[in-house]
C-alpha positions in Angstrom: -8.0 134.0 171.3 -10.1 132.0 173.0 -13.8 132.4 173.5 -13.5 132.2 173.8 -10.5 132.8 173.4 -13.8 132.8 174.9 -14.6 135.4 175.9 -13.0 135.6 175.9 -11.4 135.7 173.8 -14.4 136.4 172.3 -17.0 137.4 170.8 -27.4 140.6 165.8 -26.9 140.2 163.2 -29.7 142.7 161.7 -30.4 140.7 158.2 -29.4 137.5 156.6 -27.0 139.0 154.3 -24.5 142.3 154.5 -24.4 142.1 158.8 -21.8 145.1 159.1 -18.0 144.0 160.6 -17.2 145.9 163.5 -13.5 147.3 163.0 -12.8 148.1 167.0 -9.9 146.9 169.4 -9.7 143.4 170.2 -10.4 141.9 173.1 -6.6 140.9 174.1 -5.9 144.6 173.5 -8.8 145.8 175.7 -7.9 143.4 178.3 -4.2 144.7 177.6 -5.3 148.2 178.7 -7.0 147.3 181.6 -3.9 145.3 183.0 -5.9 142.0 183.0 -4.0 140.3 180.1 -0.9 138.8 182.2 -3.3 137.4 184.9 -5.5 135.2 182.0 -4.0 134.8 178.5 -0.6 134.7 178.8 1.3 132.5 176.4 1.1 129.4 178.4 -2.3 129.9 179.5 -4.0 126.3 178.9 -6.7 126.4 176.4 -7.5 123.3 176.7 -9.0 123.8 180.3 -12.4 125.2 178.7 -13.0 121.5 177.8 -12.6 119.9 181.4 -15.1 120.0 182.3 -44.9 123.2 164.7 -47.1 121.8 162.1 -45.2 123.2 159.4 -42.7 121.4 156.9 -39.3 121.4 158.6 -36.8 123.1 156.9 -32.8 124.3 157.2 -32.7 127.5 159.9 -29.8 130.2 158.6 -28.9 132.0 161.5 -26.3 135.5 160.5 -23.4 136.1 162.8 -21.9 139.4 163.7 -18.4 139.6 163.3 -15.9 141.4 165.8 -12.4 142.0 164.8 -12.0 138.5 163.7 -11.9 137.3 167.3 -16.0 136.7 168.0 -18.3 136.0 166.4 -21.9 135.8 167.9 -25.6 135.9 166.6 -29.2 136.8 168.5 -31.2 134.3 170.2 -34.3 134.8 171.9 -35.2 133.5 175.4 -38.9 133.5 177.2 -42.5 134.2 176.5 -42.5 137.2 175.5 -39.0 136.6 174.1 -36.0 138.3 175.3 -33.2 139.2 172.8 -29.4 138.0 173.4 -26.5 137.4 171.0 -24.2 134.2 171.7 -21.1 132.6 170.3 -22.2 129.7 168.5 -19.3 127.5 170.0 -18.7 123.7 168.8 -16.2 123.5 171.7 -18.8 123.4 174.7 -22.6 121.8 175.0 -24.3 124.0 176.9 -26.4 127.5 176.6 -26.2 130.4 179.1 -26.8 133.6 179.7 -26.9 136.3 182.2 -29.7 136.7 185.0 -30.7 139.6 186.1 -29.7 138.3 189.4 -26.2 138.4 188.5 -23.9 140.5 191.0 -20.8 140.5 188.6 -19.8 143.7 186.9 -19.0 141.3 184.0 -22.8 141.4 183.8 -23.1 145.3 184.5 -23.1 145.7 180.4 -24.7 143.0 179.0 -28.3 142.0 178.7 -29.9 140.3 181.6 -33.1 137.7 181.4 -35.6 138.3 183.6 -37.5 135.2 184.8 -40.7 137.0 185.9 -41.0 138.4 182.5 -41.1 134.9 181.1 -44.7 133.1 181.5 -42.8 129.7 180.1 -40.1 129.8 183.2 -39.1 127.1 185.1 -36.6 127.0 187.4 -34.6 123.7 189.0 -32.8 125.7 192.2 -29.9 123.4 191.1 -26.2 125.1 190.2 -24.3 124.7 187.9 -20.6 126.5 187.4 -18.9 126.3 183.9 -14.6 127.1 183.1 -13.7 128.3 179.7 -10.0 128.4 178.0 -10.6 131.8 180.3 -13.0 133.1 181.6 -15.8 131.3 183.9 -19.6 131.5 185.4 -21.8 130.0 187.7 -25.3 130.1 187.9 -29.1 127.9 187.9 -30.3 125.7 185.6 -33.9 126.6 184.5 -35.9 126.0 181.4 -37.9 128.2 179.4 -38.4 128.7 175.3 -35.5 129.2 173.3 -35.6 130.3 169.7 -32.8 130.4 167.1 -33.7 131.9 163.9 -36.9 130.8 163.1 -36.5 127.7 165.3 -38.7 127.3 168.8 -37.5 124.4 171.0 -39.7 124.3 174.0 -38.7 123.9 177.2 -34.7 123.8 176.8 -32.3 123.6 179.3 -29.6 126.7 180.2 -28.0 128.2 182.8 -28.9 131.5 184.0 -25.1 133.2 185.5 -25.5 134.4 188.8 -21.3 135.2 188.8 -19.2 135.8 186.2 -15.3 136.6 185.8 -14.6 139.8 184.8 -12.7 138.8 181.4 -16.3 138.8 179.9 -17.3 142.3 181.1 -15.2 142.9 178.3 -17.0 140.4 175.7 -19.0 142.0 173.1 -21.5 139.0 173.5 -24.3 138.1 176.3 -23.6 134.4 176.8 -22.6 131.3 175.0 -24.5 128.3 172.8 -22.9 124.9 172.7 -22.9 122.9 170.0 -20.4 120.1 171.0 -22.3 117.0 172.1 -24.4 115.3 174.6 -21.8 114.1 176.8 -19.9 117.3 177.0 -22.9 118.8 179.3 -22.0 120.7 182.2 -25.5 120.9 183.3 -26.5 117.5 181.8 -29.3 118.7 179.5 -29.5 118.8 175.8 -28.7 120.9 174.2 -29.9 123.1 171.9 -29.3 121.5 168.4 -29.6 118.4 169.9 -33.4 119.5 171.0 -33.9 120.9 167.3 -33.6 117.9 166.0 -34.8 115.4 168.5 -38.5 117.6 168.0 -38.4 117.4 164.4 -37.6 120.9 163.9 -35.0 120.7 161.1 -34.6 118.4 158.3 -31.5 116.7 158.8 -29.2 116.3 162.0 -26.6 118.7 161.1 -25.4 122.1 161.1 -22.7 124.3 159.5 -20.7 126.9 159.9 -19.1 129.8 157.9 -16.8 132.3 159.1 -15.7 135.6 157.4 -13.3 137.8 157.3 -16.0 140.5 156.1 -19.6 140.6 155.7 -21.7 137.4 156.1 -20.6 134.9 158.2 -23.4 132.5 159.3 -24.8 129.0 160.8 -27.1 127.2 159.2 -28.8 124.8 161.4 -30.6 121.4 159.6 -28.4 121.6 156.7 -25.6 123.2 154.4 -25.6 126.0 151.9 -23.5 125.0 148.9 -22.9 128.6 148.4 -20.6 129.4 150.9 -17.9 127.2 149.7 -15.7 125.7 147.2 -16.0 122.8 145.5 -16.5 119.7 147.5 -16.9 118.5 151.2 -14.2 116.3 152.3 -15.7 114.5 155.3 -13.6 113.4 158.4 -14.7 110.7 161.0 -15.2 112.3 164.6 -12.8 110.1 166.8 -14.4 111.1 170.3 -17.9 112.1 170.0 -17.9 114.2 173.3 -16.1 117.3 171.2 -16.0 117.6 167.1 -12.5 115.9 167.9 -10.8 114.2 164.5 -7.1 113.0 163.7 -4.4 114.9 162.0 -1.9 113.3 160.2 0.7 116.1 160.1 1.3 119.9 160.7 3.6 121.7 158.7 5.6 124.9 157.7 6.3 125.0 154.6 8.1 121.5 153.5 9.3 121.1 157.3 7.2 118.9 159.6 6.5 120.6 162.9 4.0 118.5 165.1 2.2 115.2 164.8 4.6 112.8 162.8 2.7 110.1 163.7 -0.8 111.7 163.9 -2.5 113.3 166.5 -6.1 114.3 167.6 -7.7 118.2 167.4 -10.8 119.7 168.2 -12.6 121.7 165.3 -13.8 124.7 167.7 -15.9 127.8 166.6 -15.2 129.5 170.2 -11.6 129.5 169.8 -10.1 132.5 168.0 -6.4 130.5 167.2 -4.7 127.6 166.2 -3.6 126.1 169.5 -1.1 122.7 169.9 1.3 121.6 172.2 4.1 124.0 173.4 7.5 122.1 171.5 5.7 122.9 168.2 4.1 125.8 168.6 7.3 127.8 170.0 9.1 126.1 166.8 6.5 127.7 164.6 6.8 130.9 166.6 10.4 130.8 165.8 10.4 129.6 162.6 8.7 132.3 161.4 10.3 135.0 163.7 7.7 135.9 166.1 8.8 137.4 169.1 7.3 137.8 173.2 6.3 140.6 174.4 5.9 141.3 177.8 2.3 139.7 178.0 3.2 136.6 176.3 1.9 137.9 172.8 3.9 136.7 170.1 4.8 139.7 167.1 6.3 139.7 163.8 7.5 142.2 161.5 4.3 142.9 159.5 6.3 143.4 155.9 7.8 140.1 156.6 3.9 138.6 156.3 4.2 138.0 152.7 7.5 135.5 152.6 6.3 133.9 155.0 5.2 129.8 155.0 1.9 128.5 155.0 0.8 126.4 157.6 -0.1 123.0 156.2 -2.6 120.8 158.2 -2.8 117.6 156.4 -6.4 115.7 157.4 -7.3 112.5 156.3 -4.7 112.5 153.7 -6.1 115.9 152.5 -3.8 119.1 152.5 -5.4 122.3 153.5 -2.9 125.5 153.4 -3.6 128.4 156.0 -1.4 131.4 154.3 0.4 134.3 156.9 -2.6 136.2 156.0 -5.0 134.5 158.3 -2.8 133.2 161.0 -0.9 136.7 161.1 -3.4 139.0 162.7 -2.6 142.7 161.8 -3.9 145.6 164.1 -3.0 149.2 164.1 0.6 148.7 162.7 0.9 145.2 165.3 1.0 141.9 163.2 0.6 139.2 166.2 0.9 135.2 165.6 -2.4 133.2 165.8 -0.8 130.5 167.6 -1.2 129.2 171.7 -0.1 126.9 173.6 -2.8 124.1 175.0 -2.2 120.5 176.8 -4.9 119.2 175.1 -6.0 118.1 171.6 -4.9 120.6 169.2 -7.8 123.4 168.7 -8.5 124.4 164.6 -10.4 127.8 165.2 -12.0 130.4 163.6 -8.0 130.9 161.8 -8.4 127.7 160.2 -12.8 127.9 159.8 -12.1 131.1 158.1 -10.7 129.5 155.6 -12.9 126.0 155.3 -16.1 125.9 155.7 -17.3 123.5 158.0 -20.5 120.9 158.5 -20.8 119.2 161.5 -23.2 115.8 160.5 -24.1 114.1 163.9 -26.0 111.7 162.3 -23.2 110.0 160.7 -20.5 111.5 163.7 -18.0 113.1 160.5 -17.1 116.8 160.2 -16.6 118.1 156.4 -14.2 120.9 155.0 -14.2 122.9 152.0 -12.6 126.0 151.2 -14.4 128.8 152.3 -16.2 130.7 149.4 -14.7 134.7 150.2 -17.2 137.4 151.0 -16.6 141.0 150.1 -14.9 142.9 153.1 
């Protein structure tokens, strides 16, 4: 699901280490319940739509993430002098940072936490609007600057959007707002963005941040540099072949020994805000198929949950590198459901948090390359 599943299909942390895992229904299923699911996130719902549009010694910035069901994950942030407290999907997908006003007239806004400019004595509004579209899920509001502080890091005067409107899919998001981390170019609100500002004030060390998801306890960022802890062996480094998202090549997608997608190659999007694999709809429906996931009414794809142990492992072979992803973490099992991890999108394919759960990845803008290892395993 997309953060997005964003909101979306997403979605602080309260210490760097041991942040709890929230074991609640997930988002689809909320959504489900409510009677919203068929209207947003059916089957052939097109991802791909979210991407249309001081003095002392620098040092790496770890920042713990809270995990929900496997489907968000989101971390605090503070916003404004004094600060105000928000938690945010750190999403490599999008490039900009928003969060809800207190001039919002949404009821997606009615339960989350709402900045209040006149609290803030670093404020600065621009009057100008700026609207934003996710994979689902959408908001418009002003662009204003004001202090922003991530971990232990202050960047002064940063751009981001304060929503004035939002779609109700996030009134039922467990997080406040969004952080981009893509690039530059992929600004709605043509600012820079967050990291970017980190680094272009000296703030961290080196221009680059990382990311490790968990199935259990914690899952973090670490902005400036990367902690050798949380995985396996060694980085395998990929060149980024559009630097507007973390977009690379693929050289093939498998099940099993059979080829399903991307013979020849093909481009993806490494994307923190997006819950699922997602690819183009001949292959995914084969891999549906192939390993005998059915439709249910809302365009959710099931399988038997004993069959999860014969089945395949998706193979993703990058930069001549194989990296497995077992039935364990593309099968995700809920109250006696087991439901595929795979969607449909137009665009580039989309490795989420399925695939980053099981490689850790380091984002290095200063050389434009993304680097996998295998995730080191946390205790659940």
């Amino acid at each position: 699901m997309k953060l997005l599943l964003l909101v979306v299909l997403m979605a602080i942390a309260e210490a760097l280490v041991h942040v709890p895992l929230i074991r609640r229904k997930s988002l689809r299923r909320t959504l489900q319940e409510h009677g919203l699911l068929s209207e947003g996130l059916s089957y052939e719902h097109d991802l791909y739509s979210k991407y249309i549009p001081e003095d002392e010694e620098e040092e790496a910035a770890m920042e713990p993430l809270l995990n929900y069901m496997d489907n968000e994950y989101f971390g605090r942030i503070s916003i404004g002098s004094p600060p105000q407290d928000f938690s945010v999907v750190f999403d490599t997908g999008s490039a900009d940072l928003w969060v809800p006003s207190v001039s919002c007239s949404s009821a997606a806004c009615s339960n989350h936490n709402k900045f209040n400019p006149r609290l803030s004595s670093t404020f600065q509004s621009t009057h100008e609007t700026v609207s934003i579209s996710y994979g689902t899920g959408s908001m418009m509001g002003v662009l204003v600057y004001d202090t922003v502080q991530v971990g232990s890091i202050v960047t002064r005067k940063q751009g981001l959007i304060l929503s004035e409107t939002e779609s109700i899919f996030l009134y039922y998001s467990h997080f406040d707002g969004i952080l981009g981390l893509g690039y530059p170019s992929l600004s709605v609100s043509g600012t820079m963005p967050v990291f970017d500002n980190m680094w272009s004030e000296g703030l961290i060390p080196d221009d680059i941040f990382s990311m490790y998801l968990s199935r259990g306890n914690g899952s973090m960022v670490v902005f400036g540099g990367i902690d050798d802890s949380l995985y396996i062996g060694h980085l395998h480094w990929v060149p980024v072949t559009h630097k507007r998202f973390w977009q690379i090549s693929i050289n093939s997608i498998a099940l099993g020994d059979q080829v399903f997608a991307c013979e020849d190659g093909c481009q993806a999007i490494v994307d923190t805000g997006t819950s699922v694999i997602a690819g183009h709809s001949k292959a995914i429906r084969g891999i549906q198929e192939a390993i005998g996931a059915k439709a249910d009414v809302y365009g959710l794809y099931h399988v038997t949950c004993s069959d999860i142990s014969s089945l395949p492992d998706v193979i993703i072979t990058i930069n001549g590198m194989k990296y497995p992803v077992p039935a364990t973490a593309y099968i995700s099992q809920f109250s006696g459901s087991c439901t595929s991890g795979f969607q449909v999108t137009s665009g580039p394919w989309i490795l989420g948090d399925i695939f980053i759960r099981e490689y850790f990845v380091a984002f290095d803008r200063s050389r434009n390359r993304v680097g996998f290892a295998r995730a080191q395993k946390a205790i659940v």
